[in-house]
Each structure stands twice: as structure tokens, then as C-alpha cells.
C-alpha positions in Angstrom: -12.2 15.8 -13.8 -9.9 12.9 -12.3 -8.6 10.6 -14.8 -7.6 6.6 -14.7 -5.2 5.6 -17.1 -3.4 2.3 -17.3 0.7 2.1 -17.2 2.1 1.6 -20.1 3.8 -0.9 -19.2 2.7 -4.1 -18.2 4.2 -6.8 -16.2 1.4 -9.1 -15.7 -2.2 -9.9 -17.4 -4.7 -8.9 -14.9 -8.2 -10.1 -16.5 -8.5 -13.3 -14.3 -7.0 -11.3 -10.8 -9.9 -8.7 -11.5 -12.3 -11.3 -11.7 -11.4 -13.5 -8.9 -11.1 -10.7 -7.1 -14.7 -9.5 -8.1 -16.1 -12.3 -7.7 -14.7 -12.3 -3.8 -15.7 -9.0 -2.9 -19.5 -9.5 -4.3 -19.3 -12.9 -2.0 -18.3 -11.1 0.6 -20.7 -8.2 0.7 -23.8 -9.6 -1.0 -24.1 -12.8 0.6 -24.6 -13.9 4.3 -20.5 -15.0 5.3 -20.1 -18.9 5.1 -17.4 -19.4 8.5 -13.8 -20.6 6.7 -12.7 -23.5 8.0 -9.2 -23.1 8.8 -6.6 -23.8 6.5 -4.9 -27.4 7.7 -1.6 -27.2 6.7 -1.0 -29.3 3.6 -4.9 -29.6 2.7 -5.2 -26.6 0.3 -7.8 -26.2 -2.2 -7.0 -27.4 -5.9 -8.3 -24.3 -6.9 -5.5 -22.8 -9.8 -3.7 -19.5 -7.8 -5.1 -16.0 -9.0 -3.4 -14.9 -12.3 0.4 -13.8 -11.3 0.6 -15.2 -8.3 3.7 -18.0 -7.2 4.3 -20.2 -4.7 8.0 -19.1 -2.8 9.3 -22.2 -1.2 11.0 -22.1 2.1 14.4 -21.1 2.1 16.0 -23.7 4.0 17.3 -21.8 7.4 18.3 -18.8 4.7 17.3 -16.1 6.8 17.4 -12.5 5.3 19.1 -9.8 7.3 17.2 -7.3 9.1 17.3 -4.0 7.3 18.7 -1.0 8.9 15.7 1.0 10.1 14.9 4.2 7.8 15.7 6.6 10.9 19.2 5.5 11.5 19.7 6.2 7.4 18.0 9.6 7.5 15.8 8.0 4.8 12.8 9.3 7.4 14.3 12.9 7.5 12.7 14.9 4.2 13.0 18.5 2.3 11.8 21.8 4.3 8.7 22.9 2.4 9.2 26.2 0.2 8.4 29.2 1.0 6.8 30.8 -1.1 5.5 28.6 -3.6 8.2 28.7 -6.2 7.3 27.3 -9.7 10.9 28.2 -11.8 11.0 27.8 -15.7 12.0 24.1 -16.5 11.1 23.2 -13.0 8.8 20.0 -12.4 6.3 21.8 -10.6 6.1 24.5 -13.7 6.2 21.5 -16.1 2.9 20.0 -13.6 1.1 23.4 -13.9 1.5 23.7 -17.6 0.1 20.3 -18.0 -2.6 21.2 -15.9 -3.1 17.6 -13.8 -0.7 15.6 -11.6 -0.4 12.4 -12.6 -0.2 10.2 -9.8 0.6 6.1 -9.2 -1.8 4.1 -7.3 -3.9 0.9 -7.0 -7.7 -0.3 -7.2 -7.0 -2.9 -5.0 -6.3 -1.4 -1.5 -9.5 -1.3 0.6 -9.7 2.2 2.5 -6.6 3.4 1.1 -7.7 3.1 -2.9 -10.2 0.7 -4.1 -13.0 1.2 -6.7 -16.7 2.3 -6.0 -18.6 -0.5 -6.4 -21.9 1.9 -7.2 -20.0 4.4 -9.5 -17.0 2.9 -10.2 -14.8 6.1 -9.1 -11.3 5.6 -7.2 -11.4 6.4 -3.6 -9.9 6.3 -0.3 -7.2 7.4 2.0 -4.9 7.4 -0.7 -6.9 9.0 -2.8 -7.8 11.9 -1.0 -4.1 12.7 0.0 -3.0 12.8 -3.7 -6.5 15.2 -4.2 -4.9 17.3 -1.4 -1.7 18.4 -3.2 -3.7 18.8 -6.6 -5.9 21.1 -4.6 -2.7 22.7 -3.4 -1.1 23.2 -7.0 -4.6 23.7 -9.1 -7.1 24.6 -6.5 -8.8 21.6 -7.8 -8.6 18.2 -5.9 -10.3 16.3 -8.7 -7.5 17.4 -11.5 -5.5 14.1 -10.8 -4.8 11.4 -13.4 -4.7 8.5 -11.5 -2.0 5.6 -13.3 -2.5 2.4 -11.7 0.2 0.4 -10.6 1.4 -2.5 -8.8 3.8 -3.1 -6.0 6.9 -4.0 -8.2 5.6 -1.4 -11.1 5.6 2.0 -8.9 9.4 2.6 -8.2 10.6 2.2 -12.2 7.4 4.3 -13.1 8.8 7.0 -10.9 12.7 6.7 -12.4 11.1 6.6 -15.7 8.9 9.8 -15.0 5.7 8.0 -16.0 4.4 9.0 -13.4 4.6 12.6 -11.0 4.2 11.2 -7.1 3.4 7.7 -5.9 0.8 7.8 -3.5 0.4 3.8 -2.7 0.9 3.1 1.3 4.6 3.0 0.2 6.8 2.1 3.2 10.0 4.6 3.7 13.5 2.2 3.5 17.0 3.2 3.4 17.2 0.6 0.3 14.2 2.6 -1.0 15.7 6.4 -0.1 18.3 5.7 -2.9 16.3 4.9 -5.7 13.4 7.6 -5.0 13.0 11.0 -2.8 10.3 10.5 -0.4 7.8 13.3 1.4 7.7 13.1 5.3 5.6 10.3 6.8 1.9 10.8 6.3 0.9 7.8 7.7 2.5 4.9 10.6 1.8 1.2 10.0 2.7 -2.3 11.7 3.1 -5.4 10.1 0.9 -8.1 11.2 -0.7 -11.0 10.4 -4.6 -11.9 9.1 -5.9 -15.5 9.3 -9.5 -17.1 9.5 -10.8 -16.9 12.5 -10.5 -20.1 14.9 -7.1 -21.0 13.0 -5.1 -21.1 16.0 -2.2 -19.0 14.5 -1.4 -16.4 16.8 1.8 -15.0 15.9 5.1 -16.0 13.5 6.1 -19.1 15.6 2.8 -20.7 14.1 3.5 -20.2 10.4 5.7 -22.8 10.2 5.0 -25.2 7.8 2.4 -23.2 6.5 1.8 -20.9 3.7 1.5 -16.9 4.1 -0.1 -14.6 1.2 1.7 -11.6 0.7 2.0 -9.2 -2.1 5.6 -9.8 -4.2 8.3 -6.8 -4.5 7.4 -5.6 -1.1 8.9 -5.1 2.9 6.0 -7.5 3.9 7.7 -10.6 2.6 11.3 -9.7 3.0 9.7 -9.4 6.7 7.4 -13.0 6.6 10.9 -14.7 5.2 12.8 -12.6 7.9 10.8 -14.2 10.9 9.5 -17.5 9.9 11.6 -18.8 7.1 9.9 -22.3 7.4 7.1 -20.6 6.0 5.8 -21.1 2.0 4.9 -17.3 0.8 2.2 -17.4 -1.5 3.3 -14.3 -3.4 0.6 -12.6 -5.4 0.5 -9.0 -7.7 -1.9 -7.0 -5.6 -3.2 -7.1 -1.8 -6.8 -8.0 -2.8 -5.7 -11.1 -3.9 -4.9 -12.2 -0.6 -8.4 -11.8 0.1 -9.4 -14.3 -2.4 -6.2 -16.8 -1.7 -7.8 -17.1 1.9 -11.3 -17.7 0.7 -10.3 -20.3 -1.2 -8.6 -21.8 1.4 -5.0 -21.3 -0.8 -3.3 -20.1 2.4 -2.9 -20.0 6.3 -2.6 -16.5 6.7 -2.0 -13.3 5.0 0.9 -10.5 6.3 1.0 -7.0 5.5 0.5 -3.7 7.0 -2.9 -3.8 10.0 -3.8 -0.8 7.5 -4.1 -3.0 4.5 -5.1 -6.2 6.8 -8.3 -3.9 7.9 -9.3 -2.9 4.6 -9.2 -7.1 3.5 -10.7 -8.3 7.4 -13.5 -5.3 6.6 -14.4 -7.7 3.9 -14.9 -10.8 5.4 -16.0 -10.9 9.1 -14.8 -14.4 9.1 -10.8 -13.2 9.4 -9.3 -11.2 12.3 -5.7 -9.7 12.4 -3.4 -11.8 15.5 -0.4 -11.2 17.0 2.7 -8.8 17.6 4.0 -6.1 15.3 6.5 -7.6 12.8 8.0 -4.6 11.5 7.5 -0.9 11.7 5.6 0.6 8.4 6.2 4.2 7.9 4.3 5.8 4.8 5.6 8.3 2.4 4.3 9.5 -1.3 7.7 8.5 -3.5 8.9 11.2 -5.8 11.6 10.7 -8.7 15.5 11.6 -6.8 15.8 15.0 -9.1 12.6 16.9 -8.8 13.7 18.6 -5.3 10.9 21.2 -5.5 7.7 18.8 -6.0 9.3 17.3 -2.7 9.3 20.3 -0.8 5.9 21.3 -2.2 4.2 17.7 -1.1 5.8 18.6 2.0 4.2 21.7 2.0 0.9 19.9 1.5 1.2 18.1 4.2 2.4 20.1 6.5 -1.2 21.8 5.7 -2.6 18.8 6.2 -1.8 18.4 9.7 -2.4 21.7 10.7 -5.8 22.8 9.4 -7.1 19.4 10.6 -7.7 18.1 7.0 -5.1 14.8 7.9 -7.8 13.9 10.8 -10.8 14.1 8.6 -9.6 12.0 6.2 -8.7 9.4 9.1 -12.0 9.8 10.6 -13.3 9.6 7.1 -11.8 6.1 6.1 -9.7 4.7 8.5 -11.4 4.4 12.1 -11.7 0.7 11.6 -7.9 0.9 12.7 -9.0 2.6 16.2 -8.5 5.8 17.6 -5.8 8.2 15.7 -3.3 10.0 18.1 -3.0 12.4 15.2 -0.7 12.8 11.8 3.0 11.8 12.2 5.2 14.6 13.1 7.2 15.6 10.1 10.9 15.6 10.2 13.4 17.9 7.9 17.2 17.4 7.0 17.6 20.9 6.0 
């Protein structure tokens, strides 16, 4: 039976953010949609910010460089998968096996990739399901997961401290991110973009400035906002749902993250659209810890699976149409 368990760390108190966030959902899906008014900029609600959120000021023509992109690193270019399966004595995949569940990193506040059932209460999602593929792979069992729930500036230690087996958290590939963790091949391509109310009048980075932009903190998303508008305030908050709420309450202008994670929020709230250009290129991969080679090469192997018996394009057809047609799984690419 799949498992939720909390991290044993924790970095911020989330009693309020769950409620807020709650609270926004249920007004989102029970109620007939009141139109937002757009956000002026400088007439924000008084409304305290959700519970570990902070307001990033701009930086003052401080412009961050533009990371290297992960192909010219090789931080896209992963491990072969084994052939056979080979589970060795002392190995991480015998030490998984022995356990008898994969514990895997994730959040309850990704709509379509991982979010909670509001009837039962279960995890579920893109996300989800991926991680249930490699347990299926190593168990014959999709459901013997332990799901640890993290959030965005949680989910690289928890891997370096082996809290945690894989990350499975629309985690974006980076050569900054390749040294501290091994990643899988890309299982999924994103764009950066923006979400606003609709009737805003913001239709791209040249409007944000002046204005303030919700974005989750310890992520590519606001290296990128800061990156392209630096006249920008960044409302930075501990998971992407809160977004959701910080636009409701009329805390923000917009909201910039992955279209994947923008459709889950904008499938929320018919009042918000996503506008403009891609920002930045998003590639996923599942984040492994640096020294456990062979559960890289056996994700791989799941994968790889994945794209070839058709089980990648149900699980897009499944949860993720909203984003438009799929021209199928990303091709993998090896180093070895």
C-alpha cells in the first residue's frame, strides 16, 4: 500500500499555507468564479502573504547571468540502462528490494503532476504515476511507494542525505544541478512562462516591470523572472499552489513557472490564462543521490519501458492533455 510520510526535516510551518491553499482550491471548484480584477500595480490587497512566503525586491539593474544550458554540460546525457537487472550485495537497488518500498520525494501541491484527491485524499498525478512505474518495475507493485513530501529547496539535501531514494518532482535538469545529484534521462519537456488574470494586459516580460511576480523560492523559475525582468518584485513562496492563492488575493501581477505547472494552477481558476513567449527551456528528470549508479541505470531502464510499450503516452493522455497535443516522450540520451 503507498505510504505518505512527512520529511524529517522541516524548514517552514505549513498549517496556514495548507489552509490558504484549501481554502482556494474549494473557491475555486465549488463556487461559480468571481472575474479578478487585475492586479494595478502598487494597489495589492492587505491580506498577510501565505505562511513562508517573502517579498524579493528588485535588484537594482543586478541582472543574473544566463546559465549554461544542461546540453552543452552533458548534464542532459544519462547512464545506459542495465542489462540484466543486476541487484549486487550492498548495492542501492538490493538495499531497495530488501526494504521492500522505494521511498520517493514529492509534493501535494502540484496540480496534474502531484496534488491530493480531494474525495479520498490519495496522492496522484503525472508524477505520481511515473514513480508507481519504477516500483512496478523493482516490486511488481506500483502502489509499494512511500511517498516523503517535500518542497522545492527541501528535495536536493533530502537526496545527499539519503532521506529519500529518487526525487520525482518536475525537477528541471541544470549543469549547477548535475553536480550535486545524478539525474535519469528527460521524462518530460517544459517552457517557462507566465500566468496572470485575465484582461491584465501583461503579455510577456517587458510588462512585469514594476510589478510583482509569484514564483516558488529555490528554483530555475526565479533565477529566470530576475534573469529577464529585474525591475520586477518576486513574491517568493514555498510551494506552487500558493501562487494560486497570492493571485486570488490580488498579492501579485502574475505568476512564472513551468506551462506544465501554470496549467495545473490556470485549471483551477478559469479566470487566469498563461501569455507570452517561452522564458527558459524546462527539461524534467527524477534526481538520484551522485553514488547510487545502478538505481540510475535502472530508472533509466524504466523509462526506457515507458516510452516504448506506450505507458509514457497514457499517462500524458491521462493527466496532462490540458497542455495540448503530445508529440511523444523525450528521446533519451546516454553518455556511455
Amino acid at each position: 500500500m503507498t505510504r505518505v510520510s512527512r520529511p524529517r526535516r522541516r524548514t517552514r510551518p505549513r498549517a496556514l499555507l495548507l489552509s490558504a491553499a484549501v481554502v482556494a482550491v474549494l473557491a475555486a471548484g465549488c463556487a461559480t468564479p468571481q472575474p479578478l480584477t487585475p492586479t494595478v500595480s502598487g494597489d495589492y490587497s492587505e491580506t498577510p502573504l501565505t505562511s513562508g512566503a517573502e517579498l524579493l525586491l528588485p535588484t537594482g539593474g543586478d541582472v543574473p547571468e544566463e546559465p549554461p544550458a544542461p546540453d552543452s554540460c552533458g548534464a542532459l546525457a544519462s547512464l545506459r540502462p542495465a542489462a540484466p537487472d543486476v541487484r549486487a550485495p550492498g548495492s542501492s537497488l538490493a538495499e531497495i528490494t530488501a526494504r521492500g518500498r522505494l521511498i520517493v520525494g514529492i509534493d501535494q501541491n502540484t496540480n496534474l503532476f502531484s496534488f491530493r484527491d480531494p474525495t479520498t485524499g490519495m496522492l496522484m498525478g503525472f508524477d505520481v504515476d511515473v514513480a508507481g512505474e519504477v516500483a512496478r518495475d523493482l516490486f511488481g507493485d506500483p502502489s509499494r511507494v512511500e511517498f516523503r513530501l517535500l518542497t522545492s529547496g527541501d528535495r536536493f539535501d533530502a537526496l545527499a542525505n539519503e532521506d529519500v531514494d529518487l526525487v520525482v518532482k518536475s525537477t528541471s535538469i541544470t549543469c549547477e544541478r548535475s553536480e550535486r545529484v545524478a539525474f535519469s534521462t528527460v521524462y518530460f519537456q517544459a517552457y517557462q512562462r507566465l500566468l496572470v488574470p485575465k484582461g491584465s494586459g501583461i503579455s510577456g516580460p517587458e510588462d512585469l516591470a514594476g510589478k510583482r511576480v509569484c514564483t516558488a523560492g529555490d528554483t530555475t523559475s526565479l533565477d529566470t523572472v530576475r534573469r529577464v525582468q529585474p525591475e520586477a518584485t518576486i513574491v517568493a513562496v514555498p510551494d506552487w499552489d500558493d501562487c494560486l492563492v497570492v493571485l486570488q488575493q490580488r498579492q501579485a501581477d502574475a505568476a512564472s513557472t513551468d506551462d506544465s505547472i501554470l496549467a495545473g494552477l490556470a485549471a483551477q481558476d478559469p479566470n487566469l490564462e498563461i501569455v507570452g513567449p517561452p522564458l527558459e527551456s524546462e527539461p524534467y528528470g527524477i534526481g538520484v543521490n551522485k553514488t547510487n549508479e545502478d538505481l540510475v541505470r535502472f530508472v533509466n531502464g524504466t523509462l526506457d519501458r515507458m516510452r516504448a510499450d506506450g505507458t509514457w503516452t497514457r499517462l500524458y493522455d491521462n493527466w496532462l492533455t490540458v497542455l495540448g497535443p503530445t508529440a511523444g516522450p523525450p528521446a533519451p540520451t546516454y553518455r556511455d
